[in-house]
PDB file of N, CA, C and O in Angstrom:
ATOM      1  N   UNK A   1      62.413  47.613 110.975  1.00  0.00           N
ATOM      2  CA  UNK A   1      61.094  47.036 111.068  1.00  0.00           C
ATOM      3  C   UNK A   1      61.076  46.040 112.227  1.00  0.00           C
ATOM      4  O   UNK A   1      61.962  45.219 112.462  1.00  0.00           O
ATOM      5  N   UNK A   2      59.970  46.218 112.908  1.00  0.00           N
ATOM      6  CA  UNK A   2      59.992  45.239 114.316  1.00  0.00           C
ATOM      7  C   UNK A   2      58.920  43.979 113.857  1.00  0.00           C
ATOM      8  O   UNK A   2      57.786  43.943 113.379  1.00  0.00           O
ATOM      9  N   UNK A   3      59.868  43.039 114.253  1.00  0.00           N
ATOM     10  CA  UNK A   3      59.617  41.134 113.926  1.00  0.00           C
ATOM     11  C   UNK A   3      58.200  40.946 115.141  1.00  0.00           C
ATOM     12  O   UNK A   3      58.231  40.932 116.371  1.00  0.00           O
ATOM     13  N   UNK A   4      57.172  40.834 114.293  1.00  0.00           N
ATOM     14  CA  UNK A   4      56.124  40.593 115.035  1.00  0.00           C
ATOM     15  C   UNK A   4      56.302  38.773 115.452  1.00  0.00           C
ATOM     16  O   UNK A   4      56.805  37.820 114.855  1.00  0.00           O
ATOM     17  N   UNK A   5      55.722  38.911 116.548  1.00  0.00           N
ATOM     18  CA  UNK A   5      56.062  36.979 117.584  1.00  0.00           C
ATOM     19  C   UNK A   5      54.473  37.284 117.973  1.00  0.00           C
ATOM     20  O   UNK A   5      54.034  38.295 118.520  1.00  0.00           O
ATOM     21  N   UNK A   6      53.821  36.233 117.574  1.00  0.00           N
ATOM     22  CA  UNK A   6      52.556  35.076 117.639  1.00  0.00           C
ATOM     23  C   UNK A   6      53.052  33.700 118.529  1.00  0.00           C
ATOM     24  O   UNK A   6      54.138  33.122 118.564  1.00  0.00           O
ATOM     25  N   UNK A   7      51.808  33.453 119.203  1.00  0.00           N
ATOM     26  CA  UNK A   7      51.687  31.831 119.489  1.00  0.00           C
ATOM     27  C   UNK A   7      51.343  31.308 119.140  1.00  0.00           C
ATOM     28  O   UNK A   7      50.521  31.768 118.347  1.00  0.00           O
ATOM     29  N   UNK A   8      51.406  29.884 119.169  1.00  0.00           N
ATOM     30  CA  UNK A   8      50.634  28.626 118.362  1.00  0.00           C
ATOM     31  C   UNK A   8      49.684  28.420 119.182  1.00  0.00           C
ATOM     32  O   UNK A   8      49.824  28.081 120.357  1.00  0.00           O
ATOM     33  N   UNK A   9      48.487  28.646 118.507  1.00  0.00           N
ATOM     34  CA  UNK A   9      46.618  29.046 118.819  1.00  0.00           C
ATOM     35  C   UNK A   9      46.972  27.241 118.965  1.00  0.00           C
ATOM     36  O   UNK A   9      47.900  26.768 118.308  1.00  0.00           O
ATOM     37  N   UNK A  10      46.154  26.389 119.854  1.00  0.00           N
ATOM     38  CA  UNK A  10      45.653  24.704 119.688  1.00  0.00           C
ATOM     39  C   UNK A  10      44.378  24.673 119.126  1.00  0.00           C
ATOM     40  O   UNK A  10      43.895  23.659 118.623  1.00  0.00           O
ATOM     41  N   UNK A  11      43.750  25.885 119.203  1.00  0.00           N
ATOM     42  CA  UNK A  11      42.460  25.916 118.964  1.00  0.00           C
ATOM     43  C   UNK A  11      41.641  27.032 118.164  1.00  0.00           C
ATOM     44  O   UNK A  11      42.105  28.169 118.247  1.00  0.00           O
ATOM     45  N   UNK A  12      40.296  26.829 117.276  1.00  0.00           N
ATOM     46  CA  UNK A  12      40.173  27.839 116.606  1.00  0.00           C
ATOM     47  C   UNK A  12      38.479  28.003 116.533  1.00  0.00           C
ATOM     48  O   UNK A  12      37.858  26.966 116.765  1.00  0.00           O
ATOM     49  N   UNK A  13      37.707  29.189 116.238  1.00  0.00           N
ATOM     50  CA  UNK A  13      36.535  29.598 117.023  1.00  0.00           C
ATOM     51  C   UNK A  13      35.861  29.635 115.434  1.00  0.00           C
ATOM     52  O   UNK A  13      36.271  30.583 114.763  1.00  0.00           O
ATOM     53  N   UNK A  14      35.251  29.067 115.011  1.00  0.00           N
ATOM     54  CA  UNK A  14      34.541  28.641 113.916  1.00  0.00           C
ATOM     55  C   UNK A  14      35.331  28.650 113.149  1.00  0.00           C
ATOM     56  O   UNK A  14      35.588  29.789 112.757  1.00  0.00           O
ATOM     57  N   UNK A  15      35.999  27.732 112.617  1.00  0.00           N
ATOM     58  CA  UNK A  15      36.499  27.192 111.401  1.00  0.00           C
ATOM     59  C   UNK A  15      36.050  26.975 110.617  1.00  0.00           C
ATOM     60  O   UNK A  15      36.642  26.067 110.033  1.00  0.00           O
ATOM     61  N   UNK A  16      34.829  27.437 109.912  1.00  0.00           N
ATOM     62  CA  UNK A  16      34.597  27.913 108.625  1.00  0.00           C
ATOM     63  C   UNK A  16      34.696  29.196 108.219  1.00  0.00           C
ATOM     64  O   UNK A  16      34.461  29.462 107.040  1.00  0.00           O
ATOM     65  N   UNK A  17      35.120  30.360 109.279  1.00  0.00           N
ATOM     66  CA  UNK A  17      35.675  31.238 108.530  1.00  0.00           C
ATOM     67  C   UNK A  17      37.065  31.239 107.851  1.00  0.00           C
ATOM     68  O   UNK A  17      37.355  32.300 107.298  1.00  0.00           O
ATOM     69  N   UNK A  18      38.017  30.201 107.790  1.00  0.00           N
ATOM     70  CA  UNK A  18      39.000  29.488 107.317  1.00  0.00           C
ATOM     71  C   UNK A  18      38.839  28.477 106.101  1.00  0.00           C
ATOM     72  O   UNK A  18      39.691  27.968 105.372  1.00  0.00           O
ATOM     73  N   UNK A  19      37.252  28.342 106.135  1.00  0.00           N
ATOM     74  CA  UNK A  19      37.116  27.671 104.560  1.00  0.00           C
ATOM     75  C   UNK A  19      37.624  26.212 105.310  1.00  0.00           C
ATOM     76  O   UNK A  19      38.429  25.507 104.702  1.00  0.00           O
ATOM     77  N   UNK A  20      37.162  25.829 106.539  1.00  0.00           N
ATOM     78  CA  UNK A  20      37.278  24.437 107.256  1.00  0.00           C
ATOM     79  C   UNK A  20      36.484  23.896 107.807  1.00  0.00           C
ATOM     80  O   UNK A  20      36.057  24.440 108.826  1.00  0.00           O
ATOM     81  N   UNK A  21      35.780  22.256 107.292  1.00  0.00           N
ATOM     82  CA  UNK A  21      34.940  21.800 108.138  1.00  0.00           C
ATOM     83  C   UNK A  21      35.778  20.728 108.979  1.00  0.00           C
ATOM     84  O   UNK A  21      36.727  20.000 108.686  1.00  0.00           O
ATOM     85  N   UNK A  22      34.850  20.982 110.431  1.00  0.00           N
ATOM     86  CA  UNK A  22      35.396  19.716 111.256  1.00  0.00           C
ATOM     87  C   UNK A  22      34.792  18.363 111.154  1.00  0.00           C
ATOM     88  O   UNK A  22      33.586  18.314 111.394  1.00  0.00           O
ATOM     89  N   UNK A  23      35.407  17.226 110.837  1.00  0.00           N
ATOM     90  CA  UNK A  23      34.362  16.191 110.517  1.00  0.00           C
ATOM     91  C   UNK A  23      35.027  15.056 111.588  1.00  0.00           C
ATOM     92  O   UNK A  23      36.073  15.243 112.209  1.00  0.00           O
ATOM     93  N   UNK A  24      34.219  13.885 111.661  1.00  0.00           N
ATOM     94  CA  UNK A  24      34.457  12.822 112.462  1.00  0.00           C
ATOM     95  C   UNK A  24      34.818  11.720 111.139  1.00  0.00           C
ATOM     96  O   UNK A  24      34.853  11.846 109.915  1.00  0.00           O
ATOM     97  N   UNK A  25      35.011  10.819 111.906  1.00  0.00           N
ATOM     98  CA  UNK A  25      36.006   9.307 111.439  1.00  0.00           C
ATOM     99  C   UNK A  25      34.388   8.302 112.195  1.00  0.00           C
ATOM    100  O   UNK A  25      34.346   8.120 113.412  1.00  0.00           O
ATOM    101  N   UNK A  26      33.594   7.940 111.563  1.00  0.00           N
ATOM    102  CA  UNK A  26      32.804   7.036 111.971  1.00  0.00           C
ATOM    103  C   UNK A  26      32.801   5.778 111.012  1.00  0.00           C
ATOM    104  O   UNK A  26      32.097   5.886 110.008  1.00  0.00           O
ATOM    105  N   UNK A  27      33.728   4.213 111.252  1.00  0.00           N
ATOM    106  CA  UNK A  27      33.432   3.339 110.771  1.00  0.00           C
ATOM    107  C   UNK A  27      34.413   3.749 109.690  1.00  0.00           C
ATOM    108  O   UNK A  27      34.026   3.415 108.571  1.00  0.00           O
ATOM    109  N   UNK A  28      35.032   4.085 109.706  1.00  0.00           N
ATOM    110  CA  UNK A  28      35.717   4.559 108.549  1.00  0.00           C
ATOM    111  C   UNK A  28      35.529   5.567 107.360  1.00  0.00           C
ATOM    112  O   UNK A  28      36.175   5.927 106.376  1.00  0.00           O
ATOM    113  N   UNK A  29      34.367   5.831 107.925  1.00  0.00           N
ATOM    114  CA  UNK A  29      33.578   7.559 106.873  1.00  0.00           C
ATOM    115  C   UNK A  29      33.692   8.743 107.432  1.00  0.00           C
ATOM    116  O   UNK A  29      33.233   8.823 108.572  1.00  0.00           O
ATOM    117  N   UNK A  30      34.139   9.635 107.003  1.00  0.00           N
ATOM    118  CA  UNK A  30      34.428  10.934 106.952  1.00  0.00           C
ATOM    119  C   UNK A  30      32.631  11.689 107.007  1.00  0.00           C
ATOM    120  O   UNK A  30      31.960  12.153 106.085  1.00  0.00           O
ATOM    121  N   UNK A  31      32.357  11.559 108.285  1.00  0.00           N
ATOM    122  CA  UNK A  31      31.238  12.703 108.122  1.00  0.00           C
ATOM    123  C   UNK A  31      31.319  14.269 109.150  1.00  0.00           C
ATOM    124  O   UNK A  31      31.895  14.437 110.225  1.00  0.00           O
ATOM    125  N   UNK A  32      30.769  14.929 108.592  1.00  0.00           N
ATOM    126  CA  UNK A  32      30.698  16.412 109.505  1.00  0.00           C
ATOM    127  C   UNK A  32      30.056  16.312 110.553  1.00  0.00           C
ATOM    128  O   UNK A  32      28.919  15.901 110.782  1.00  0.00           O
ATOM    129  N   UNK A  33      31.216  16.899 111.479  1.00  0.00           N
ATOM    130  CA  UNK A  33      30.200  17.266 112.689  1.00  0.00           C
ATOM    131  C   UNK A  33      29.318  18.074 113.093  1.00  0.00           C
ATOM    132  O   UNK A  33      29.336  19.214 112.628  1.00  0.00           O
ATOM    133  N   UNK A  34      28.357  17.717 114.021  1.00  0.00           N
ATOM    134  CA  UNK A  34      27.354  18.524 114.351  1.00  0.00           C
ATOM    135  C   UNK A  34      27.400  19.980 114.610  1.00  0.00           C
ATOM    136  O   UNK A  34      26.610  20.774 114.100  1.00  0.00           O
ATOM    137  N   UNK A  35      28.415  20.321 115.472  1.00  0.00           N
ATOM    138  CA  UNK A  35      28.872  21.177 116.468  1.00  0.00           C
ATOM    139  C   UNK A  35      30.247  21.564 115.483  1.00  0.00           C
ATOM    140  O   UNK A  35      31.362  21.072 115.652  1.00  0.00           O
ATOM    141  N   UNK A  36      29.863  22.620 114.360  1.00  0.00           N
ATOM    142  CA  UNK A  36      31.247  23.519 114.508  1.00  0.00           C
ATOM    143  C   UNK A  36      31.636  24.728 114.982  1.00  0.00           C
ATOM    144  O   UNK A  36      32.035  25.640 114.258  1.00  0.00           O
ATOM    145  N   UNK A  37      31.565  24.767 115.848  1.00  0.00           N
ATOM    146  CA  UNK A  37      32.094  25.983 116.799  1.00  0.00           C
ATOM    147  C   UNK A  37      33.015  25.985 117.106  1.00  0.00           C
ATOM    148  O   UNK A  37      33.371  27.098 117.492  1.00  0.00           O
ATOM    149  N   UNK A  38      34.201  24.763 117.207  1.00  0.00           N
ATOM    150  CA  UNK A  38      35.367  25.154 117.420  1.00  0.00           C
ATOM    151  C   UNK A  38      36.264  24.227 117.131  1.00  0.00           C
ATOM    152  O   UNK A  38      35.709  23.183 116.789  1.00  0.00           O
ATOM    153  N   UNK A  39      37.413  24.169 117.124  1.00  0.00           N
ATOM    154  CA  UNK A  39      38.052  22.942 116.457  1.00  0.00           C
ATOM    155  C   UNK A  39      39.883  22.999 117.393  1.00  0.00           C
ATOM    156  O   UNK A  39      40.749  23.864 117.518  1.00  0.00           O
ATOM    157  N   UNK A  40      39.756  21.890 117.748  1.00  0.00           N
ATOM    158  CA  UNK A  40      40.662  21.744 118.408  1.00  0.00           C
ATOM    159  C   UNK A  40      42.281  20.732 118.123  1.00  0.00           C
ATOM    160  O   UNK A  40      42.228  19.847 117.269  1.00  0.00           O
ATOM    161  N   UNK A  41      43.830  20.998 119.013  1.00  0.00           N
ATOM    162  CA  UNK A  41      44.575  20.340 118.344  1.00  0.00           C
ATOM    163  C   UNK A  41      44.248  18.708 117.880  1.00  0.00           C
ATOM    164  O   UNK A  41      43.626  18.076 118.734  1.00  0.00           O
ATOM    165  N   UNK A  42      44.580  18.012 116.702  1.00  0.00           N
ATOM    166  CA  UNK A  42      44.472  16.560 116.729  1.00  0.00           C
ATOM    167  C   UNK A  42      42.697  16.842 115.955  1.00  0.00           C
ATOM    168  O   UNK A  42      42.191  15.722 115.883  1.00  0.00           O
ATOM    169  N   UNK A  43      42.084  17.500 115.619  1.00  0.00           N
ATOM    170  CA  UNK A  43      40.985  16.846 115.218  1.00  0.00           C
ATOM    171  C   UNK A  43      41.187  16.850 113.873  1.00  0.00           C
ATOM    172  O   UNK A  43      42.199  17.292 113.329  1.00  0.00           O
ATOM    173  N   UNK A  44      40.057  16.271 113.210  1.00  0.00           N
ATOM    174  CA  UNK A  44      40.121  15.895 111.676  1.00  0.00           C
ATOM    175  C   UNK A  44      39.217  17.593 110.911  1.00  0.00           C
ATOM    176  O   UNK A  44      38.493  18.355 111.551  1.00  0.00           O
ATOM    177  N   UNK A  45      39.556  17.703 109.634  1.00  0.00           N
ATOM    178  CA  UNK A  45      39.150  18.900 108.853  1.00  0.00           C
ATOM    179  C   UNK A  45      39.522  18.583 107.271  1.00  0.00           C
ATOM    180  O   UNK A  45      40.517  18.017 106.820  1.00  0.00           O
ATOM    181  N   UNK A  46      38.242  19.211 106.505  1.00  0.00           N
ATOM    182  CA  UNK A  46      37.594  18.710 105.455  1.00  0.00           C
ATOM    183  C   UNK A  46      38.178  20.103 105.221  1.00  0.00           C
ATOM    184  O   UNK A  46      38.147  20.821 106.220  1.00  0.00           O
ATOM    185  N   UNK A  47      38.844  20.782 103.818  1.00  0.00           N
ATOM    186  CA  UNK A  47      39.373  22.016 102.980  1.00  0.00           C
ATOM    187  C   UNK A  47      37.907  21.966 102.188  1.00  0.00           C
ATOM    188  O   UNK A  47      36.866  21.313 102.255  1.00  0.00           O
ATOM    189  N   UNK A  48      38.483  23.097 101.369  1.00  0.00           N
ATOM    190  CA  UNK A  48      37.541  23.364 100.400  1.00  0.00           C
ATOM    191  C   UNK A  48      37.470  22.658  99.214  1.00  0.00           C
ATOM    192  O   UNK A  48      36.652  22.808  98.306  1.00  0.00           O
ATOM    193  N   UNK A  49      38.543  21.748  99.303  1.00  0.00           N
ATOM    194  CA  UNK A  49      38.724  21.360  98.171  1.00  0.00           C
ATOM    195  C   UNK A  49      38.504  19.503  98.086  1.00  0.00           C
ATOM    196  O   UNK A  49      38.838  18.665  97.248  1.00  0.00           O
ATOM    197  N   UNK A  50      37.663  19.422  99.616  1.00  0.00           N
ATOM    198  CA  UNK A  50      37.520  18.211  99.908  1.00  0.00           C
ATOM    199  C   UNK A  50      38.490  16.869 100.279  1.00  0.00           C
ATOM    200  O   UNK A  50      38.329  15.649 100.261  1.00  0.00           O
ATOM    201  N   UNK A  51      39.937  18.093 100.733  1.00  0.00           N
ATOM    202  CA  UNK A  51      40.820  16.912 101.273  1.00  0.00           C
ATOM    203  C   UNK A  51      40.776  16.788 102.762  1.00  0.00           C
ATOM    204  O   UNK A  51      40.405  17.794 103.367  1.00  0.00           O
ATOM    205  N   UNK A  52      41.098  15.697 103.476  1.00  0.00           N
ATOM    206  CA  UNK A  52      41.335  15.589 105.003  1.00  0.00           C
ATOM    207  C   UNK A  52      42.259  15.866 105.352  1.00  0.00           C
ATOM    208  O   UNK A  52      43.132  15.362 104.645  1.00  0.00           O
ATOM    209  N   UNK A  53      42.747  16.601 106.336  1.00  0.00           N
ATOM    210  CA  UNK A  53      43.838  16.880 106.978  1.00  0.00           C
ATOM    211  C   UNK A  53      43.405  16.996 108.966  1.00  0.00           C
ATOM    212  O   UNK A  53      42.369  17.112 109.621  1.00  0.00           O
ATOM    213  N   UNK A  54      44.709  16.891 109.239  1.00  0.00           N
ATOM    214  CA  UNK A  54      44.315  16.931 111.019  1.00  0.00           C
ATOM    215  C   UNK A  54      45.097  18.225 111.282  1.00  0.00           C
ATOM    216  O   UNK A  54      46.159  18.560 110.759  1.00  0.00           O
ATOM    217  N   UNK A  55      44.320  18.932 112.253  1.00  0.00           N
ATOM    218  CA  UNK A  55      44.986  20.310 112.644  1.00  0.00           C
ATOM    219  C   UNK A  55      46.085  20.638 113.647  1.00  0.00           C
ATOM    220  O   UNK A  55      46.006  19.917 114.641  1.00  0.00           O
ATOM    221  N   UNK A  56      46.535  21.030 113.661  1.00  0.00           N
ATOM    222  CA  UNK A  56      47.789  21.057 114.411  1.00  0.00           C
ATOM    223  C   UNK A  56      48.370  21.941 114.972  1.00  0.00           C
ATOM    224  O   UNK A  56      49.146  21.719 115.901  1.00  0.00           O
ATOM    225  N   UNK A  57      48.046  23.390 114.411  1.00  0.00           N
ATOM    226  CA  UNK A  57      48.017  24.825 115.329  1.00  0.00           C
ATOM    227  C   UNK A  57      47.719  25.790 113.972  1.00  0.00           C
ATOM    228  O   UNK A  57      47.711  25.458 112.787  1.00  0.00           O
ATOM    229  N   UNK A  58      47.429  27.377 114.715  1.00  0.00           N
ATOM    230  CA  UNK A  58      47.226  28.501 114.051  1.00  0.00           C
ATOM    231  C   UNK A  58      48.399  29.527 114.560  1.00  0.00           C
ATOM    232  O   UNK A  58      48.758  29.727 115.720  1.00  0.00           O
ATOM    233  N   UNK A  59      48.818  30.033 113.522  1.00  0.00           N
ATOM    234  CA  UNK A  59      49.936  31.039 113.882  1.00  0.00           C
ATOM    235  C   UNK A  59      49.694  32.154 113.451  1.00  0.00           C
ATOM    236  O   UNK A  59      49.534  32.037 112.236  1.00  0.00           O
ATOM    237  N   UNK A  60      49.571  33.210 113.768  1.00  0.00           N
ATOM    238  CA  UNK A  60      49.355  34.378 113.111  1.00  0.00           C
ATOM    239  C   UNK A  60      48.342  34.013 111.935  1.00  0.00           C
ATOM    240  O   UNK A  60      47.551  33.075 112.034  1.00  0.00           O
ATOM    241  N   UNK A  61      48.404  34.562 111.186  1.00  0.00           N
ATOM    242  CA  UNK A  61      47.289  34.117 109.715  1.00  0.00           C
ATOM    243  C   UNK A  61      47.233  32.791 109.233  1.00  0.00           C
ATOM    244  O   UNK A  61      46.265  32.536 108.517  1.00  0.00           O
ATOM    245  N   UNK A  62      48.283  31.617 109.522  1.00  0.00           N
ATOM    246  CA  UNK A  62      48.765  30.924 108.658  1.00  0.00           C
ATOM    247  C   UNK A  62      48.189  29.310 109.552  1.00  0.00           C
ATOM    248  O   UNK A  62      48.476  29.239 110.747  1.00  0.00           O
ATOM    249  N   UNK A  63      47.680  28.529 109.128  1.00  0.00           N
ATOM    250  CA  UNK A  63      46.762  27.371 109.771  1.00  0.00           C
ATOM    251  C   UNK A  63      47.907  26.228 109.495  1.00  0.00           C
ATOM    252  O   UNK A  63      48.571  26.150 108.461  1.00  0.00           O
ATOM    253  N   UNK A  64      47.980  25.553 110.375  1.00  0.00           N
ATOM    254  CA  UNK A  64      49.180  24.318 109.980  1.00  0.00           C
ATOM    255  C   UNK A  64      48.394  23.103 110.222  1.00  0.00           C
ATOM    256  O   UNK A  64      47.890  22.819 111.308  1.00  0.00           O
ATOM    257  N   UNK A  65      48.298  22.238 108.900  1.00  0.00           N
ATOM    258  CA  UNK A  65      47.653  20.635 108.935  1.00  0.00           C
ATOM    259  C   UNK A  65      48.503  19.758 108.774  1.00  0.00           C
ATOM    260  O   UNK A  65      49.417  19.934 107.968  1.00  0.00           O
ATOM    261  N   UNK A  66      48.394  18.633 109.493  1.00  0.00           N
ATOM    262  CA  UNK A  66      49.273  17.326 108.225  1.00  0.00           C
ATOM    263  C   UNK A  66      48.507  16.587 107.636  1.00  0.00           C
ATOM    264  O   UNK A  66      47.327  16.865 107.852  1.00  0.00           O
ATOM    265  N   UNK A  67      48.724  15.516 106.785  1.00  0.00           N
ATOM    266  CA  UNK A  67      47.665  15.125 106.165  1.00  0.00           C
ATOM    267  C   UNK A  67      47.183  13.845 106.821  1.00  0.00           C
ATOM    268  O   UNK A  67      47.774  13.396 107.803  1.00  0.00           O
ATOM    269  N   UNK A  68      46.207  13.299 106.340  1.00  0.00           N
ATOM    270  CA  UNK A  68      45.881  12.178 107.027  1.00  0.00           C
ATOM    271  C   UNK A  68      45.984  10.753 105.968  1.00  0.00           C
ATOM    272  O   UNK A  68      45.724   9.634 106.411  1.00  0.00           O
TER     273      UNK A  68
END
């Protein structure tokens, strides 16, 4: 079986088909941004389950956050 090799995406083209909103840090509140069309390394993202995490790359299927 041949070992499929992916790159680490910095960036991703609507992140809500990932079940991800991109939100901002204003004043210390977590609100959504205007503009989700794309989401880039280092920004902030709201799960489905309403936790924050910052994004950090896409690999093949698999989305990598740390938390905030």
């Amino acid at each position: 079986m041949a070992k499929v090799m992916s790159s680490k995406l910095k960036a991703i083209i609507d992140p809500s088909r990932y079940g991800l909103t991109v939100i901002d840090q204003v004043f210390g509140v977590y609100r959504p941004r205007m503009n989700q069309d794309i989401l880039l390394e280092g920004e902030l993202v709201k799960d489905r389950k309403g936790r924050v995490h910052r994004f950090v790359y896409k690999q093949g299927i698999r989305i990598f956050v740390e938390s905030v």
